[in-house]
C-alpha positions as CSV (number, residue, x, y, z in Angstrom):
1,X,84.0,106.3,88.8
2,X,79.5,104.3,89.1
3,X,78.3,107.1,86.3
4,X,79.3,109.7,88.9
5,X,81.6,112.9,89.0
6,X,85.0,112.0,90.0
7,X,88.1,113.8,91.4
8,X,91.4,114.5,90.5
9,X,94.8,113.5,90.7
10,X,97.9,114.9,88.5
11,X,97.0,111.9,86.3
12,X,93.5,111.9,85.5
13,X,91.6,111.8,89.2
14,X,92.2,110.7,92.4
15,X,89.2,108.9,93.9
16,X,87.9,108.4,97.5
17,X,88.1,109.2,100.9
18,X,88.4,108.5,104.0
19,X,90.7,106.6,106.7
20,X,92.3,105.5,109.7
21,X,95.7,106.9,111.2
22,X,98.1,104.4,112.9
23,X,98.0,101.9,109.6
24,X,101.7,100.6,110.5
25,X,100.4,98.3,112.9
26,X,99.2,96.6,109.5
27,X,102.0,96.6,107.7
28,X,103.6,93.6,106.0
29,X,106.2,94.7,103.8
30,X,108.3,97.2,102.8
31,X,110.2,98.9,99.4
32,X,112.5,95.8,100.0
33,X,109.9,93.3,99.3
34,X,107.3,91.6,101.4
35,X,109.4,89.1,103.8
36,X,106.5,88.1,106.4
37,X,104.5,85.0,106.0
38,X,100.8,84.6,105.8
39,X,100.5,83.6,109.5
40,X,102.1,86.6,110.5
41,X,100.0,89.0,108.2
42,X,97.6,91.0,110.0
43,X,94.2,90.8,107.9
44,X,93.9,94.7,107.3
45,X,94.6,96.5,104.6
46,X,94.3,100.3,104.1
47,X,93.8,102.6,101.2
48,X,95.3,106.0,101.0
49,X,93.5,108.6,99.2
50,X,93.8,112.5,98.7
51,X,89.9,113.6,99.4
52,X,87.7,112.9,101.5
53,X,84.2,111.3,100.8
54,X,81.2,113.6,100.9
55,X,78.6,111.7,102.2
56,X,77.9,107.7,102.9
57,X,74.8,107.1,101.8
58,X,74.3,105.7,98.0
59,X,71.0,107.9,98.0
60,X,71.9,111.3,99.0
61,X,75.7,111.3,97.4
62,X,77.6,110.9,93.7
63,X,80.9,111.2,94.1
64,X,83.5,108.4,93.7
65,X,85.1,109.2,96.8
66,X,82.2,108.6,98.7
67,X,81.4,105.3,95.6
68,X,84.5,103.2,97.2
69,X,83.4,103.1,100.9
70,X,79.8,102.7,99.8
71,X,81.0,99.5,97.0
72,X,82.0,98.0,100.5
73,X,79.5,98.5,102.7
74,X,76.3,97.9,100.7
75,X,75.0,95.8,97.3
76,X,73.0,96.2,94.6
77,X,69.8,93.8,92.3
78,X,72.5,93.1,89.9
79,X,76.1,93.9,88.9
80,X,78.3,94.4,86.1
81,X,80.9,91.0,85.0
82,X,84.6,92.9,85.3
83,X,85.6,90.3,82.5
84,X,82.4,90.5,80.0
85,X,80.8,93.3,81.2
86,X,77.8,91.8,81.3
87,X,74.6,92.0,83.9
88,X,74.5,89.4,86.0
89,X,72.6,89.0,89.4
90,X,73.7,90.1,93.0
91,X,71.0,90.3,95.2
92,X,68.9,89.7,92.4
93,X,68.8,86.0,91.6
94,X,66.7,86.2,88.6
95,X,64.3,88.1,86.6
96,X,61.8,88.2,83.3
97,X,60.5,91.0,81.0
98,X,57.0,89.7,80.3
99,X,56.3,93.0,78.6
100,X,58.7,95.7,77.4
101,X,57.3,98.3,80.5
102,X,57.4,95.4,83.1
103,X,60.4,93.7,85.3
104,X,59.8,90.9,87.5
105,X,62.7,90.5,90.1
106,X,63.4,87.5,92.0
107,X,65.5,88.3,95.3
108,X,67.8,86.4,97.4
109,X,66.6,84.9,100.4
110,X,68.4,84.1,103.8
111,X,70.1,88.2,103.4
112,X,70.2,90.4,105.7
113,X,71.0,94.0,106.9
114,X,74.0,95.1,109.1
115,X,71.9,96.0,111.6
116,X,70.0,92.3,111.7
117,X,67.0,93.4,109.4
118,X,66.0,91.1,106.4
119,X,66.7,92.5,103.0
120,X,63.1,91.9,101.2
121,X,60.8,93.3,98.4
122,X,59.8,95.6,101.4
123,X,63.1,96.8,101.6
124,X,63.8,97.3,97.9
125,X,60.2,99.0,97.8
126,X,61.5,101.3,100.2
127,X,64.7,102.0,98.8
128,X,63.1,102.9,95.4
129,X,60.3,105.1,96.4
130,X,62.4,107.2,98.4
131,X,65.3,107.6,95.6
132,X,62.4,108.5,93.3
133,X,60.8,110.9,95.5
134,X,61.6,114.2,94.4
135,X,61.7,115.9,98.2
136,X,64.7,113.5,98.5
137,X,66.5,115.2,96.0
138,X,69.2,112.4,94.9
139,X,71.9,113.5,93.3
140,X,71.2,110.8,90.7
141,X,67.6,110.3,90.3
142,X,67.7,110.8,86.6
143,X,68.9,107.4,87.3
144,X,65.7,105.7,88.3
145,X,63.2,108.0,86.7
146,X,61.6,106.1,84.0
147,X,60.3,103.9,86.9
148,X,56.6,104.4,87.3
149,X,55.6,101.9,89.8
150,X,57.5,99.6,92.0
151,X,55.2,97.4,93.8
152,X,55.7,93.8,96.2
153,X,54.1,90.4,94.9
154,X,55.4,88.4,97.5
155,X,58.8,88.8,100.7
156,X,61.0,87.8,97.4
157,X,59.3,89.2,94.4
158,X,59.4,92.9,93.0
159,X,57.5,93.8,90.0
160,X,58.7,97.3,88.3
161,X,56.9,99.4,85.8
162,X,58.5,101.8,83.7
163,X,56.7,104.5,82.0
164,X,57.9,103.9,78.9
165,X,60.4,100.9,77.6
166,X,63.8,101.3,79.4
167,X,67.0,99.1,77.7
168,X,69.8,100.5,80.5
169,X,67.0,99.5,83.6
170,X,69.3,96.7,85.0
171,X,72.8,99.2,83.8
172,X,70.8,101.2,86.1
173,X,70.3,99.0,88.8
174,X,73.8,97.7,89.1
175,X,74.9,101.1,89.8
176,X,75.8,101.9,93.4
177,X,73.6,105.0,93.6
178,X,70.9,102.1,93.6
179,X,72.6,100.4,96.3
180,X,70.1,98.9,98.4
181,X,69.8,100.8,102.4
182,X,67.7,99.4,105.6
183,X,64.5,101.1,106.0
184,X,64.6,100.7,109.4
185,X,68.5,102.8,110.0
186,X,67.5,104.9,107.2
187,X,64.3,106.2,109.2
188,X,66.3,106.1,112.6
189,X,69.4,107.8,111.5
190,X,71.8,109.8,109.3
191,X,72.9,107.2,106.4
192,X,75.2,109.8,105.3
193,X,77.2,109.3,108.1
194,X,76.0,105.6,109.7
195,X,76.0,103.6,106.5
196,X,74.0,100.4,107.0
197,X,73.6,97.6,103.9
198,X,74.3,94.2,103.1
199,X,77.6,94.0,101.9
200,X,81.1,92.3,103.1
201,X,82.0,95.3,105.2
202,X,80.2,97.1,107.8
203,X,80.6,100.7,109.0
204,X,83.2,101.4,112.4
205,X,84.0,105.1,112.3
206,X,84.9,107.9,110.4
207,X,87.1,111.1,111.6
208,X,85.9,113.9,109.1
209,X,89.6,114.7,106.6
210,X,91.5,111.7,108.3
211,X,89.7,108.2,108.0
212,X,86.8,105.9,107.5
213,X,87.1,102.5,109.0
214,X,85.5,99.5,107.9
215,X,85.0,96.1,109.9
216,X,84.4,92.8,108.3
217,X,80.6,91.7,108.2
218,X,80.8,88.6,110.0
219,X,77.3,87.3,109.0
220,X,77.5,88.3,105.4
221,X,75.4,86.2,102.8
222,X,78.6,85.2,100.8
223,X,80.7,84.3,103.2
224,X,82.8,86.1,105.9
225,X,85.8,88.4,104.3
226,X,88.5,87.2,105.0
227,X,89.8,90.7,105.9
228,X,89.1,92.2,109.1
229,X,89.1,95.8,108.9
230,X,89.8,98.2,106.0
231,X,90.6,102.3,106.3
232,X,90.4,104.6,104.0
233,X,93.1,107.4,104.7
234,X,92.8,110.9,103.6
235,X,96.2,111.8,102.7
236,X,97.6,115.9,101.8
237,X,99.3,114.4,98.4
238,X,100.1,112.2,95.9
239,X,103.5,112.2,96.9
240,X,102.2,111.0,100.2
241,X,100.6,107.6,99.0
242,X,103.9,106.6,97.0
243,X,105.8,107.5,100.1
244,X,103.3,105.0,102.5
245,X,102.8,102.6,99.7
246,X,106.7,102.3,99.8
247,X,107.3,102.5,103.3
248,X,104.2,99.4,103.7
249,X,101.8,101.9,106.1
250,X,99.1,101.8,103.0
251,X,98.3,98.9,100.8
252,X,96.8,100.4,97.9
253,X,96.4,103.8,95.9
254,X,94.3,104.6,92.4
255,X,93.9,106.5,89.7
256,X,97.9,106.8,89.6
257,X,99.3,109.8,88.8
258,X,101.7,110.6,86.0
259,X,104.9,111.9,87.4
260,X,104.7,109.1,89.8
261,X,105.2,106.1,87.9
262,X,108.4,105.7,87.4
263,X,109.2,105.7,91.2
264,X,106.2,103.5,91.8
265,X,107.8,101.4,88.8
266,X,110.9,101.1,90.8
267,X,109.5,99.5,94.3
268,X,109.9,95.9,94.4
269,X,107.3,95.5,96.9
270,X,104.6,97.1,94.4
271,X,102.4,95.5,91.4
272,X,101.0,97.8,89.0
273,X,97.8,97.5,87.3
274,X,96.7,99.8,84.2
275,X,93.7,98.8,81.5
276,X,91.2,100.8,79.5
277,X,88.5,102.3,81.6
278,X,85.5,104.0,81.2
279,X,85.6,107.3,83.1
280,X,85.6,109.9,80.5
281,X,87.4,113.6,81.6
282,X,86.1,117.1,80.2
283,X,86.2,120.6,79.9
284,X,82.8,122.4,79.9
285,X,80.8,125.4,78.8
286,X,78.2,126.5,80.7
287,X,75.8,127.2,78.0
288,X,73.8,129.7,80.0
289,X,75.7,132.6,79.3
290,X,77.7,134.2,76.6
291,X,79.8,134.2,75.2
292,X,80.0,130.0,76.0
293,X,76.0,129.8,74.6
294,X,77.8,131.1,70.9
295,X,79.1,127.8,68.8
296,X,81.7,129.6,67.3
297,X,82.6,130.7,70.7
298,X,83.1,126.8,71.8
299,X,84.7,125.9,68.6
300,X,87.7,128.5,69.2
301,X,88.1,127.2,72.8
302,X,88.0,123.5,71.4
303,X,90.6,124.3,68.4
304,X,92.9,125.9,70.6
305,X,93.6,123.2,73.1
306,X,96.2,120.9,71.9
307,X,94.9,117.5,74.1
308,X,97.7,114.8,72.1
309,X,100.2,117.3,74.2
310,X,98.0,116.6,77.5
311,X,97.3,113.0,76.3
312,X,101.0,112.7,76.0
313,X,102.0,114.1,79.6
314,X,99.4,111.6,81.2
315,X,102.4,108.8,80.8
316,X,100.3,106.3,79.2
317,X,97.0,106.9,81.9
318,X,94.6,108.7,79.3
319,X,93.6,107.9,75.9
320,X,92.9,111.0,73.5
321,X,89.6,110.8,72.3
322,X,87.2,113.3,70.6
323,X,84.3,110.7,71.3
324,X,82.4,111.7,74.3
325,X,80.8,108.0,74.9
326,X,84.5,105.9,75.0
327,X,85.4,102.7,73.7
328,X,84.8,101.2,76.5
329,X,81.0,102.4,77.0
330,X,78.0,101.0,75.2
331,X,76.9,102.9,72.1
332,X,80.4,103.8,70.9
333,X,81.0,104.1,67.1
334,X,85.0,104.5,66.0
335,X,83.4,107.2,63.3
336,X,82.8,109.4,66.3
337,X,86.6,110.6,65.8
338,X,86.3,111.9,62.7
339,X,84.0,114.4,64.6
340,X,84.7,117.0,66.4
341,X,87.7,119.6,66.7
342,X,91.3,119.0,66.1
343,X,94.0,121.5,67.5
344,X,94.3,124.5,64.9
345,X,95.6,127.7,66.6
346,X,95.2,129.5,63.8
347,X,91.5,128.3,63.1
348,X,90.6,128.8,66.7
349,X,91.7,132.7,66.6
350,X,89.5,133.1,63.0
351,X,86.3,131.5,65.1
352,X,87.0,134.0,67.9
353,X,87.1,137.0,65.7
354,X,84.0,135.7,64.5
355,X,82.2,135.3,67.6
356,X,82.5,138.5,68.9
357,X,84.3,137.7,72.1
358,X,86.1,141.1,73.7
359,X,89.0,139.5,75.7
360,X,87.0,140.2,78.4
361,X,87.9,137.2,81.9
362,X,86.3,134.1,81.9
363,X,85.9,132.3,85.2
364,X,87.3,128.9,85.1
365,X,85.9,126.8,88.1
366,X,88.3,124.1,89.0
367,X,88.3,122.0,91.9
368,X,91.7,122.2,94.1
369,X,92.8,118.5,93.5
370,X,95.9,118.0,91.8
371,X,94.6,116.7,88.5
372,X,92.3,119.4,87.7
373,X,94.5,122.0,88.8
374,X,96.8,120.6,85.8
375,X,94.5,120.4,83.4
376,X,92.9,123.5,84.0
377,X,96.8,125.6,84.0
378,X,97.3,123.7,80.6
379,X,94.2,124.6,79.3
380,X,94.1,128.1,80.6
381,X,97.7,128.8,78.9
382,X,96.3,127.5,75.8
383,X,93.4,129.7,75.4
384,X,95.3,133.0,76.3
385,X,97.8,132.2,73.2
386,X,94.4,132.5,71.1
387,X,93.1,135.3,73.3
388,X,90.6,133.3,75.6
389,X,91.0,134.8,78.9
390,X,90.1,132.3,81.8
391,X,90.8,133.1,85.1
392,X,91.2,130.1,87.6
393,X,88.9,129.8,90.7
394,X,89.4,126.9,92.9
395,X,87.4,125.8,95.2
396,X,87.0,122.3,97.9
397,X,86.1,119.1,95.9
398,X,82.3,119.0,98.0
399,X,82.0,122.9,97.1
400,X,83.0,122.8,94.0
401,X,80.0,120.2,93.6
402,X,77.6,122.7,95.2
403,X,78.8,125.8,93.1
404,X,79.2,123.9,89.6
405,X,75.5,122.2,89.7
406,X,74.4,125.9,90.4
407,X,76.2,127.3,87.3
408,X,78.3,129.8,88.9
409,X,80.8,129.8,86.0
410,X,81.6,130.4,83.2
411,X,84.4,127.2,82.4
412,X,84.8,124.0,83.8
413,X,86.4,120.6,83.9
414,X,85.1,117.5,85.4
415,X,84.8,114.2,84.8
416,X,82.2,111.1,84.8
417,X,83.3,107.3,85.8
418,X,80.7,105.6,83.7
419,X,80.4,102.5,86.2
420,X,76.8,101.5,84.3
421,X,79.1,101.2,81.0
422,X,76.1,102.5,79.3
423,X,75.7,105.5,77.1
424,X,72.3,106.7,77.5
425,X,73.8,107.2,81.3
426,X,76.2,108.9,80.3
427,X,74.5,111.3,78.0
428,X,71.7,111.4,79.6
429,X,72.5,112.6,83.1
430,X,75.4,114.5,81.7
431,X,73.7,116.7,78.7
432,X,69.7,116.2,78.7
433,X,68.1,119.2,79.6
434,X,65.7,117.7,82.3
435,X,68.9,117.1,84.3
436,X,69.8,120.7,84.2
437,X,70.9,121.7,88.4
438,X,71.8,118.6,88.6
439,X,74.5,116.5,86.7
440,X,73.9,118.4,83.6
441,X,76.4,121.1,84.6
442,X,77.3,122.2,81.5
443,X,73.3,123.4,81.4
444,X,73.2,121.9,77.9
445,X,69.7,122.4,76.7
446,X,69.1,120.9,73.1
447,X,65.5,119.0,72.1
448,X,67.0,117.3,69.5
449,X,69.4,115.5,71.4
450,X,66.8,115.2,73.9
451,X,64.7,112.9,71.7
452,X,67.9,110.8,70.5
453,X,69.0,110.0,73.8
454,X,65.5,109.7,75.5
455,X,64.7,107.2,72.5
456,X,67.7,105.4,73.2
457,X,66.4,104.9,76.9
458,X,62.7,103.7,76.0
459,X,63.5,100.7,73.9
460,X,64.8,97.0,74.8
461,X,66.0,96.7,71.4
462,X,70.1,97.1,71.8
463,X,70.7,97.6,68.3
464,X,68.6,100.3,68.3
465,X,69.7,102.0,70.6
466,X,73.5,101.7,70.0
467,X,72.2,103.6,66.3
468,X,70.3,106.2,68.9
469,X,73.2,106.5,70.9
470,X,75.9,107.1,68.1
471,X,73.6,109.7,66.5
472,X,73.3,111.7,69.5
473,X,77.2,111.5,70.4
474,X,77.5,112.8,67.0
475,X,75.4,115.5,67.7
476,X,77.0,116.7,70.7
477,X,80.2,116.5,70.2
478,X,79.9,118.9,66.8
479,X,77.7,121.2,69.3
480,X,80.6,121.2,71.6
481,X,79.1,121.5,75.2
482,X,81.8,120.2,76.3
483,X,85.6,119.2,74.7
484,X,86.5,115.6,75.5
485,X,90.0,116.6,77.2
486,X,91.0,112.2,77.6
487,X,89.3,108.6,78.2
488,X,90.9,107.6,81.2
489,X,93.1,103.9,81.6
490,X,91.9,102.8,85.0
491,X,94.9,102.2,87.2
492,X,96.2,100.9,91.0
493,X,99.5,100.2,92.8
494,X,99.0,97.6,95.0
495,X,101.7,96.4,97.8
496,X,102.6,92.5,96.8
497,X,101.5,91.0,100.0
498,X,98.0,92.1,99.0
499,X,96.1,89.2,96.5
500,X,92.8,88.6,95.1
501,X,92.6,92.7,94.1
502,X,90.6,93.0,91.0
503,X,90.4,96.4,89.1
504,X,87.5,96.9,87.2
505,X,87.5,99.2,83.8
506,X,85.0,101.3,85.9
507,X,87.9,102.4,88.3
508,X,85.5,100.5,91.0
509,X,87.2,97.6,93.2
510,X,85.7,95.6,95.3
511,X,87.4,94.2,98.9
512,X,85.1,90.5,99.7
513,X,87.7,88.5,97.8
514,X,90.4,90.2,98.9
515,X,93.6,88.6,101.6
516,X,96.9,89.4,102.9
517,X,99.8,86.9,102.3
C-alpha cells in the first residue's frame, strides 16, 4: 500500500488503476480451467481494478493506485526482501555508513532510462533535490527530509548527509515515492502522465477512468520481461473483477473483498493468495475542531465501535488490532493491545455525557469506494446508538485526497500500506505535527510524541529505536487520534495460467518475473 494512503474495497481496499479494454484477446483460460498450452499463450496479462490512478509520477503522487503502475515502470537504490524483509540493493549495489550522518552509495552501472538516458549519481542528484524542494510540494517529502545534502563523488558514487542520524534512511529509499525519474523527461514533460524510469515496463498509454497500458522494456538491465504488455483496467465493481477473472478477460485482482470469496473460492481456474500484511486501516479525528480536539470526546467514539464485529465480517482479510504500528511493521510490541479502547457501549455514552457533546451532526468524510463506504455505514450506526451523530459525505477517491489533507471534516477513515515496513514512517508522516496538510490528516499535533518518534528517526541504533517507537505507539493510541478499525491480510486471485506472481506483505507485486503458461 509503499507508506501511502490506500483505497477501498468491501474488504479492506481496493488498490490501483488504470487499463486497457479489449483484454479477451489475451485470454487463456476460463472458469473451467486453463486448457491452452504455453505456445499458445499470448504474453499479456491484465489487471482489473475499481479506481483509477491519480497521477504517474513517484514525485508528485501517493496513492496506491497510482503505487502499482509506478512499481512497474520505474526502480528504486534499494528494496525490501518479500521473504525476510530485509534491505537489500536494487539500483544500489552497495553502500557504507562511515559516520552516523553520512551514506556512501555505490550505483549500478551499464542502466539506463526508458527514454535511452544513463541512470547516474547525476540522475539520483536530480531526483533528490527536486523531491526535497519544497516548491515541488511532494506528497511525501516527509519522506526524504532528514536529508541535508546529496552530492556526486564520481558517475557511480552518491554521498548523502543527513541532518541528524536517520535509522529508516534506506526503509526510506526503498519506497517508491523515491523511485528514481530521468532528468531529462522530467524537465521536457509531464511525468504525471508520461512516466519514464528504469524498470521492466515502460509507459504505452493511458485512457483517463478506462486503462493504462504497459509495454515490456526491451533493454531493461535485468533482463527482458518475459511479458509483453500489461493493462491495468478500471472496472465500475467488485463484482466486475470476479466476473472477468472468471470469464479469463482479466488475470488478476487484489485486496479481495469479503462477500466475494466464496465465489472466487469456487473457480477452478483461480489460485488464491492471503498472508499478513502491513497496511493498517483507521477511523480519524480531526483534532482541529471540537468536539474531536476533547479526549473524552474520542474515547466515546472509540468505546462505541464494536471492530471484532467488523473484524469478523472481513471473512478472514483483516486482523483486529488496537496497535496502530502492526505486527508486521518494525517497532511493534504485543503490549500495545492491552492499550487502547475496547467496545463498551455503556462506557462510551458515560464519556459523552462527560464531554459535553450536544448531538449536534458530525461530518463523516468518506471516499465513494466500496470498502470505505462499509466501514463508514458500520461505524456511523454504531455511534448513533451512543448518540454520536455522523453524517456521511462522499466524495471521488483523488478529491477526497484534496478535501481530507485540507481538514474539511470533522470524521474520517483511511488507511496507510506501510510498504517501508517501518514505524517511524508510519507514525511519522501519519501523526507528527510538521506533517500537518499533508499526510497528517488527522491534524494530530502533540510535542511529546513529536520528540519520541523524531528520536526514533535520528539514531542508527535499531534497538533503540524499536523502545522509541513502542513508547510513542503507546502514546497515541491512549490519545486516540485515530481508532485502529483492522491490520489488513494482503490478498490476490490470480487466474492459474498466470506463474511467477509474488505477493508481498506490503500489498505491492511486482510483474519482471512474471509469465503465462
Amino acid at each position: 500500500m509503499r507508506n501511502k494512503w490506500l483505497l477501498g474495497t468491501l474488504s479492506a481496499i481496493t488498490i490501483s488503476s488504470m487499463a486497457l479494454a479489449g483484454c479477451s484477446s489475451s485470454t487463456s483460460s476460463s472458469a473451467s480451467g486453463n486448457t491452452n498450452s504455453a505456445s499458445t499463450v499470448p504474453q499479456e496479462i491484465t489487471y482489473a481494478t475499481t479506481t483509477d490512478a491519480v497521477g504517474l509520477s513517484p514525485i508528485q503522487t501517493n496513492d496506491n493506485a497510482s503505487a502499482h503502475v509506478i512499481d512497474q515502470v520505474y526502480e528504486t537504490l534499494f528494496k525490501r526482501n518479500p521473504q525476510t524483509m530485509a534491505i537489500e540493493p536494487d539500483l544500489a549495489v552497495s553502500y557504507t555508513n562511515p559516520d552516523p550522518l553520512t551514506w556512501i552509495i555505490k550505483l549500478r552501472k551499464g542502466v539506463k532510462f526508458q527514454d535511452g538516458t544513463p541512470f547516474n549519481a547525476d540522475a539520483v542528484k536530480y531526483d533528490f533535490d527536486k523531491f526535497r524542494d519544497p516548491k515541488t510540494a511532494a506528497p511525501r517529502a516527509s519522506l526524504l527530509a532528514s536529508i541535508d545534502t546529496v552530492t556526486v563523488q564520481d558517475p557511480y558514487t552518491v554521498v548523502i548527509k543527513t541532518k541528524k542520524p536517520y535509522g529508516a534512511l534506506l526503509a526510506a529509499l526503498s519506497h517508491d515515492n523515491a523511485s528514481i525519474v530521468s532528468p531529462k523527461a522530467d524537465k521536457a514533460g509531464n511525468l504525471n502522465k508520461q512516466p519514464v524510469g528504469t524498470g521492466p515496463f515502460k509507459f504505452v498509454e493511458w485512457v483517463p477512468g478506462d486503462h493504462i497500458t504497459l509495454a515490456a522494456n526491451k533493454d531493461y538491465w535485468g533482463g527482458t520481461p518475459k511479458l509483453q504488455k500489461v493493462t491495468f483496467k478500471v472496472v465500475p465493481d467488485v463484482n466486475t473483477e470476479v466476473s472477468m477473472l472468471q470469464s479469463g478477460q482479466v488475470q488478476f485482482i487484489d485486496n479481495l473483498a469479503a462477500e466475494t470469496l466464496p465465489r472466487l473460492q469456487s473457480m477452478s481456474n483461480v489460485s488464491i493468495t492471503k498472508k499478513d500484511g502491513t497496511p493498517m486501516y483507521y477511523f480519524g479525528f480531526n483534532m482541529d475542531k471540537a468536539p474531536m480536539n476533547n479526549l473524552k470526546f474520542r474515547q466515546a467514539a472509540a468505546y462505541a465501535i464494536d471492530r471484532s464485529a467488523y473484524v469478523k465480517q472481513l471473512g478472514g482479510l483483516g486482523i483486529q488490532s488496537n496497535s496502530i504500528i502492526g505486527p508486521k511493521v518494525f517497532g511493534y510490541d504485543p503490549s500495545a493491545e492491552k492499550e487502547g479502547y475496547n467496545f463498551d457501549p455503556a462506557k462510551a455514552k458515560q464519556l459523552l455525557k462527560e464531554s459535553g457533546y450536544n448531538g449536534a451532526p458530525l461530518k463523516m468524510l468518506v471516499a465513494n469506494t466500496p470498502g470505505y463506504v462499509k466501514m463508514a455505514q458500520i461505524v456511523q450506526a454504531q455511534l448513533k446508538q451512543v448518540g454520536i451523530n455522523a453524517q456521511i459525505s462522499l466524495l471521488e477517491w483523488g478529491t477526497f485526497l484534496d478535501v481530507s489533507k485540507k481538514g474539511d471534516f470533522d470524521l474520517t477513515f483511511l488507511a496507510w500500506t506501510n510498504s517501508t515496513a517501518d514505524g517511524s514512517e508510519l507514525l511519522y508522516p501519519n501523526l507528527d505535527s510538521k506533517n500537518i496538510n499533508a499526510s497528517n490528516v488527522v491534524r494530530y499535533n502533540n510535542p511529546a510524541f513529536d520528540k519520541l518518534v523524531e528520536a526514533s528517526r535520528e539514531t542508527v541504533d535499531q534497538n533503540q529505536r524499536k523502545t522509541l517507537l513502542d513508547e510513542a505507539n503507546k502514546m497515541a493510541i491512549n490519545d486516540a487520534p485515530m481508532i485502529v478499525m483492522n491490520h489488513a491480510m494482503v490478498s490476490a486471485a490470480v487466474d492459474k495460467s498466470v506463474k511467477g506472481f509474488k505477493l508481498d506483505p506490503t500489498g505491492q507485486w511486482f510483474l519482471n518475473n512474471v509469465t503465462r503458461e
